[in-house]
Backbone bond lengths (Angstrom), bond angles and torsions (degrees), N, CA, C in turn:
res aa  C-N    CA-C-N  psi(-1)  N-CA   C-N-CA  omega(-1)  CA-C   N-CA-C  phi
1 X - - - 1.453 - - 1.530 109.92 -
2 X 1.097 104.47 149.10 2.011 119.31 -156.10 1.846 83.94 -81.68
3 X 1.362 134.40 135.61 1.489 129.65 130.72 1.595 124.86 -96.94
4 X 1.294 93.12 174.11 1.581 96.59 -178.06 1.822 106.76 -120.30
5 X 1.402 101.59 126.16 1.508 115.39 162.67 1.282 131.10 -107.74
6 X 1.586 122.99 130.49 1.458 113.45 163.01 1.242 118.42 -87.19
7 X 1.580 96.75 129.39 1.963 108.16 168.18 1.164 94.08 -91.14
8 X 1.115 104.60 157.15 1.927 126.75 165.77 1.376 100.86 -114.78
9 X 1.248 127.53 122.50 1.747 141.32 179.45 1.654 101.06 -120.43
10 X 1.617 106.40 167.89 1.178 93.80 165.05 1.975 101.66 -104.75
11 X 1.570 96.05 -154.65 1.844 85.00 -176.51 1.183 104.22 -90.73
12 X 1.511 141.84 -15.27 1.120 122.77 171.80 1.236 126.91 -97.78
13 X 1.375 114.24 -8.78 1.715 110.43 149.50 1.787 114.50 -79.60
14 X 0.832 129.71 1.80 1.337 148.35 -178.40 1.866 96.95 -76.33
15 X 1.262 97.57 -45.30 1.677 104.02 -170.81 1.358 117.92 -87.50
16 X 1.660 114.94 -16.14 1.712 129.58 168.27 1.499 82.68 -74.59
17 X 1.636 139.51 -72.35 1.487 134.01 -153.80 1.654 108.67 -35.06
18 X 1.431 101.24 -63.97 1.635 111.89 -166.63 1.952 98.68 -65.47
19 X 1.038 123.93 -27.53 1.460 94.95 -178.27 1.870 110.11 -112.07
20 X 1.453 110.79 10.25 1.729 103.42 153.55 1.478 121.55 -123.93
21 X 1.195 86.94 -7.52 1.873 92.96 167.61 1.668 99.78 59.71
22 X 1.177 101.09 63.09 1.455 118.86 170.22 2.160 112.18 -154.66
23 X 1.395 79.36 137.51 1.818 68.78 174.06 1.750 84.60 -139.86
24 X 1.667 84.04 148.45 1.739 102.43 -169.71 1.678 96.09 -127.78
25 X 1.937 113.94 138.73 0.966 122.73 -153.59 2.099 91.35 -121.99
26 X 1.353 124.02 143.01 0.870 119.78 148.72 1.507 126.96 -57.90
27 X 1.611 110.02 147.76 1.623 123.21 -175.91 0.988 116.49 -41.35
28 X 1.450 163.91 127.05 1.521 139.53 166.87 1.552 108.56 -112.90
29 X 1.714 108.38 -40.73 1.393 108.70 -167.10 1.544 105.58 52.44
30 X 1.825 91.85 140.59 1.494 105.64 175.09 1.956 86.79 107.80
31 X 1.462 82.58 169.52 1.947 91.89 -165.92 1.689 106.71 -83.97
32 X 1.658 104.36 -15.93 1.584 96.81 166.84 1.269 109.43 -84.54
33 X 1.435 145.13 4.17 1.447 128.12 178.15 1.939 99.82 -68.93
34 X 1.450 91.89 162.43 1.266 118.76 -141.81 1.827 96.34 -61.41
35 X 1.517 97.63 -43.53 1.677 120.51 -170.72 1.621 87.04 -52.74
36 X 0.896 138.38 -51.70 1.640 136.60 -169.16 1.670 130.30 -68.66
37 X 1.331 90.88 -23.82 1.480 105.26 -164.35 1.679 88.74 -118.82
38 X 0.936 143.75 -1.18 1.867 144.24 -174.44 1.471 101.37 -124.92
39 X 1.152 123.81 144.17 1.666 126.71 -151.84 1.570 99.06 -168.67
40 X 1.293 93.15 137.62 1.870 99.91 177.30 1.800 109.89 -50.68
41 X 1.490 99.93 153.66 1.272 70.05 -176.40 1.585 112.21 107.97
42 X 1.179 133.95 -50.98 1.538 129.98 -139.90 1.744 81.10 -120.63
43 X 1.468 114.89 175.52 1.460 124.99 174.22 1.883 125.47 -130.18
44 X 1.443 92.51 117.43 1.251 91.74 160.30 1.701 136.87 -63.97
45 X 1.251 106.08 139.47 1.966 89.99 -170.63 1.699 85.64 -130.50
46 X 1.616 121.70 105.60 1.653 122.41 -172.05 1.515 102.47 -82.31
47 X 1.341 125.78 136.81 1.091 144.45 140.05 1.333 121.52 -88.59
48 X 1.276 111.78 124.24 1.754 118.05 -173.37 2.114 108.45 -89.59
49 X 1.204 96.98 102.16 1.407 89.63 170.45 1.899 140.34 -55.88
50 X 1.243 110.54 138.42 1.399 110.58 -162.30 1.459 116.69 -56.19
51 X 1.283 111.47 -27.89 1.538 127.63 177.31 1.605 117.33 -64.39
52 X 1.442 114.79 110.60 1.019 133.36 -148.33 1.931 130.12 24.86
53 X 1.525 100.75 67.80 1.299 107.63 177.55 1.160 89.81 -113.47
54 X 1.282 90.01 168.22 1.801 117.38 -176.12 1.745 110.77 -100.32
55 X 1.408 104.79 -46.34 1.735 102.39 -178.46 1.593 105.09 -160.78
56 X 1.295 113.40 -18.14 1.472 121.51 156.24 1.557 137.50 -45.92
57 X 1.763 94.71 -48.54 1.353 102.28 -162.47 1.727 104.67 -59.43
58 X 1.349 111.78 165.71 1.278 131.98 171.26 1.848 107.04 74.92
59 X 1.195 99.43 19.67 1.914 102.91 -167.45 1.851 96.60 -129.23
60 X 1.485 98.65 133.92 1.740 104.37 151.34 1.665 102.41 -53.03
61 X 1.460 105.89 137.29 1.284 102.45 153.39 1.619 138.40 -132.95
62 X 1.309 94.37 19.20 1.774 120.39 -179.33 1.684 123.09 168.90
63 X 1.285 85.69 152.27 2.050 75.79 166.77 1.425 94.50 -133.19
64 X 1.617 110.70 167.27 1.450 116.43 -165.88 1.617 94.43 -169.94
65 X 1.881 96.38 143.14 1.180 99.88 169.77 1.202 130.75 -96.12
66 X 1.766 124.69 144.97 1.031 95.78 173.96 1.646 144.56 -80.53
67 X 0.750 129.15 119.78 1.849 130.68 -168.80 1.176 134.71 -81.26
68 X 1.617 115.04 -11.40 1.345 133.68 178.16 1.308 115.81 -114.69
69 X 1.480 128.20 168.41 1.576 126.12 143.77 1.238 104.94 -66.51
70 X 1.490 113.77 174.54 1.798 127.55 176.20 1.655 104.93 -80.81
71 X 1.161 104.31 130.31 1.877 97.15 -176.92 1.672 96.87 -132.94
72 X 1.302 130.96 167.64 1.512 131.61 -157.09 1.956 90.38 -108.64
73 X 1.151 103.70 145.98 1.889 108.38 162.67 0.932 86.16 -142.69
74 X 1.695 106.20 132.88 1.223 141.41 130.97 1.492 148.27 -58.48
75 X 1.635 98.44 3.03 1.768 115.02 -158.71 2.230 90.74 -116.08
76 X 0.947 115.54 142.35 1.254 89.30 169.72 1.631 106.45 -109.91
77 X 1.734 96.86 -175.24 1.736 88.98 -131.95 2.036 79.30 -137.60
78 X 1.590 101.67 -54.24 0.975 117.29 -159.28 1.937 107.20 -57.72
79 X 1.181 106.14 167.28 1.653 94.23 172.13 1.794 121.18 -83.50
80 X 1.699 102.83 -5.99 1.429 105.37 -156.34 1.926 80.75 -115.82
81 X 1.490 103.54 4.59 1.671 94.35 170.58 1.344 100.07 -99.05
82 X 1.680 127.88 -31.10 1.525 122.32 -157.88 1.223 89.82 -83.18
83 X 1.446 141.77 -21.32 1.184 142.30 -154.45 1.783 101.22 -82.11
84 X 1.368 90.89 -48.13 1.833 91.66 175.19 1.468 122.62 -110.92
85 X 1.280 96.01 34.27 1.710 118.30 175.29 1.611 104.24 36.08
86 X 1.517 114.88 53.65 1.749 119.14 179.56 1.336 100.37 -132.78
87 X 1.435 116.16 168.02 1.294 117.87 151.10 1.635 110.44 -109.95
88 X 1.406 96.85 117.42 1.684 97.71 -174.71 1.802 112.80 -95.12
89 X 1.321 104.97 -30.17 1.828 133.39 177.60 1.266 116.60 -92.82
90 X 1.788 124.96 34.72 1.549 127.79 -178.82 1.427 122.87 -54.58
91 X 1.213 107.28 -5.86 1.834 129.93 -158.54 1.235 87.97 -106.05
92 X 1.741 132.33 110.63 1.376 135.18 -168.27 1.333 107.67 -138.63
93 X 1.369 122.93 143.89 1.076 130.32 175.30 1.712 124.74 -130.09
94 X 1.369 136.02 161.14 1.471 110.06 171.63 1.636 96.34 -123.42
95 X 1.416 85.99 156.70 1.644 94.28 -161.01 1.363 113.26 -141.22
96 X 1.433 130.58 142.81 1.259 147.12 170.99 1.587 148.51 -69.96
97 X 0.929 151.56 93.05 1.198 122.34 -123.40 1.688 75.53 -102.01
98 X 1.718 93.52 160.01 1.378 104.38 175.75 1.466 108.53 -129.00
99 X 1.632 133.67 -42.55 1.260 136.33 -178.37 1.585 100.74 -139.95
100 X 1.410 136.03 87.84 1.662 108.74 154.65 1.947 123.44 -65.38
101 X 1.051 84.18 169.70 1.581 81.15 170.36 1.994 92.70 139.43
102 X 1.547 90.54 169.24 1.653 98.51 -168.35 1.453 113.88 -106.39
103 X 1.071 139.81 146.39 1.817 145.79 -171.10 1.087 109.80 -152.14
104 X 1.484 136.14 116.18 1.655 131.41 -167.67 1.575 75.38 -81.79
105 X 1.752 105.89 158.72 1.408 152.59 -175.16 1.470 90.29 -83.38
106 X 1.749 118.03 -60.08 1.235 116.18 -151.27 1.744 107.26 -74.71
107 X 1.216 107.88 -36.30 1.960 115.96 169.08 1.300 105.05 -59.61
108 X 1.245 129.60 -30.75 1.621 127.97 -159.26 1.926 108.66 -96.66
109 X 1.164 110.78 -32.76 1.396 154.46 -166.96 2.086 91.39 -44.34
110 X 1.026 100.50 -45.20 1.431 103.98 -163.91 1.677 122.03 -106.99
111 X 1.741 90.09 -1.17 1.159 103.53 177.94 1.593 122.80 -119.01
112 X 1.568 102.92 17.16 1.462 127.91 -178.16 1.498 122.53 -116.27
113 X 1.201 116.20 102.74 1.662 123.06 172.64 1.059 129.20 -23.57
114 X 1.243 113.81 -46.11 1.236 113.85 178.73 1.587 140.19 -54.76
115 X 1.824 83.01 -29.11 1.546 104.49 -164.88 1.909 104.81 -92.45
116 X 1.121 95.49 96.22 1.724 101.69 -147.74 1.639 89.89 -88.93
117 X 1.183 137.12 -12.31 1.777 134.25 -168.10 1.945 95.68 -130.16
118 X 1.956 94.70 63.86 1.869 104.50 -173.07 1.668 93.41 -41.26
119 X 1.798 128.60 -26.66 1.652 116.12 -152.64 1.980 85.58 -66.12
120 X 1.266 116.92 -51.22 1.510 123.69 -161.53 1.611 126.65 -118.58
121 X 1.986 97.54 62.85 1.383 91.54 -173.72 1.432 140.58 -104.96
122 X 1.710 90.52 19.78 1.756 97.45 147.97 1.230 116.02 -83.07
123 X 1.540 131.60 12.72 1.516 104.60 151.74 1.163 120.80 -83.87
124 X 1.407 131.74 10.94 1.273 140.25 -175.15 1.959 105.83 -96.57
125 X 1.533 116.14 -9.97 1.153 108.87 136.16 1.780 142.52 -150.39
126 X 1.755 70.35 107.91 1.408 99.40 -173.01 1.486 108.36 -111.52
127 X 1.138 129.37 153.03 1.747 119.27 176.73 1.545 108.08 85.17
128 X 1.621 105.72 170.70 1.611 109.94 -174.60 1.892 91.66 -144.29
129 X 0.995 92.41 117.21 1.558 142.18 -53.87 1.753 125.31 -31.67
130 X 1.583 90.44 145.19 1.596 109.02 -171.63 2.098 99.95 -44.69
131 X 1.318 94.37 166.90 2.113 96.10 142.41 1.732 80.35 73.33
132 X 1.558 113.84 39.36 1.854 121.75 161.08 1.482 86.08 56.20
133 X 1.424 130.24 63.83 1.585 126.95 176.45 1.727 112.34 18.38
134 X 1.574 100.56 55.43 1.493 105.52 155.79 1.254 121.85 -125.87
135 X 1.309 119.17 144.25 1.809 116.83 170.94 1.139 102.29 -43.04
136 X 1.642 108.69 148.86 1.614 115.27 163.24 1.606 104.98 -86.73
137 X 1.662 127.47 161.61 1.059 129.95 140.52 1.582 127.49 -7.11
138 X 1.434 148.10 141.09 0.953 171.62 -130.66 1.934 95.29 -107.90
139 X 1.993 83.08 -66.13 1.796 103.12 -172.86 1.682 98.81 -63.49
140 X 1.556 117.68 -48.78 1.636 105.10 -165.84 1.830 103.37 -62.60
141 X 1.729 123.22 -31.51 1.207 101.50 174.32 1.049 102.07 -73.82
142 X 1.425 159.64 -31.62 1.618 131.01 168.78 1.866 108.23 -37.79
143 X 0.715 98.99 -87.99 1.903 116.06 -177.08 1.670 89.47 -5.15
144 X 1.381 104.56 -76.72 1.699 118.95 -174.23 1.521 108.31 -48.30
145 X 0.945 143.23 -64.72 1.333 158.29 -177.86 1.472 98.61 -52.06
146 X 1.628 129.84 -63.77 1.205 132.32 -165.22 1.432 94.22 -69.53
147 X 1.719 144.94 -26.85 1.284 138.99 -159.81 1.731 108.40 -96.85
148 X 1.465 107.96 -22.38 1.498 97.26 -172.77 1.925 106.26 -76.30
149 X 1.307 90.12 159.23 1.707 98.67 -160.73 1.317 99.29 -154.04
């Protein structure tokens, strides 16, 4: 059975995702890293973080399936890797797009299960994957999915 995860990106790796249809995860090691717990099959739903965005941050901005196994790159890809000539996101995946479009966090925020402490629900994404590296609800990715526009 397919689950749903939130990534947290920023907006300008947000703009490498939508045109190679790949999303790349930092190393974590251990059975919660991302490669372990994310499976063909299942869906990413990206949230663009507020920290240095331009008009993105604080908004869903797609969901996508994933289409590949997890495979390692060594080349960097990202803009905040070419920038410091590293690969920080070696943990890669290829991915599908299923709905783009934009949904504020903060409108959606109170109407999602998952987000069980409504006073503080950007701590719900924290980690890779966001939501303490757990799938969200089935119904809250409807809500999200049915809201981006």
């Amino acid at each position: 059975m397919a689950r749903y995860w939130i990534v947290v990106v920023s907006e300008e790796n947000w703009d490498v995702i939508k045109n190679v249809n790949v999303y790349g995860a930092p190393e974590q090691g251990g059975s919660r890293s991302i490669d372990k717990l994310v499976s063909v099959g299942d869906y990413l739903i990206f949230y663009v973080s507020k920290r240095g965005s331009r008009s993105l941050g604080g908004k869903f901005v797609g969901v996508y399936r994933v289409a590949s196994t997890w495979f390692r790159e060594e080349r960097p890809l990202w803009p905040d890797e070419i920038r410091e000539n590293r690969v920080k996101y070696p943990l890669r995946v290829r991915i599908e797009p299923v709905k783009i479009g934009v949904a504020s966090f903060d409108e959606l925020a109170p109407k999602l299960s998952f987000i069980k402490n409504k006073s503080r629900p950007n701590a719900y994404l924290v980690g890779t994957p966001a939501n303490l590296r757990r799938p969200i609800p089935e119904e809250d990715a409807k809500i999200i999915i049915d809201s981006l526009a």
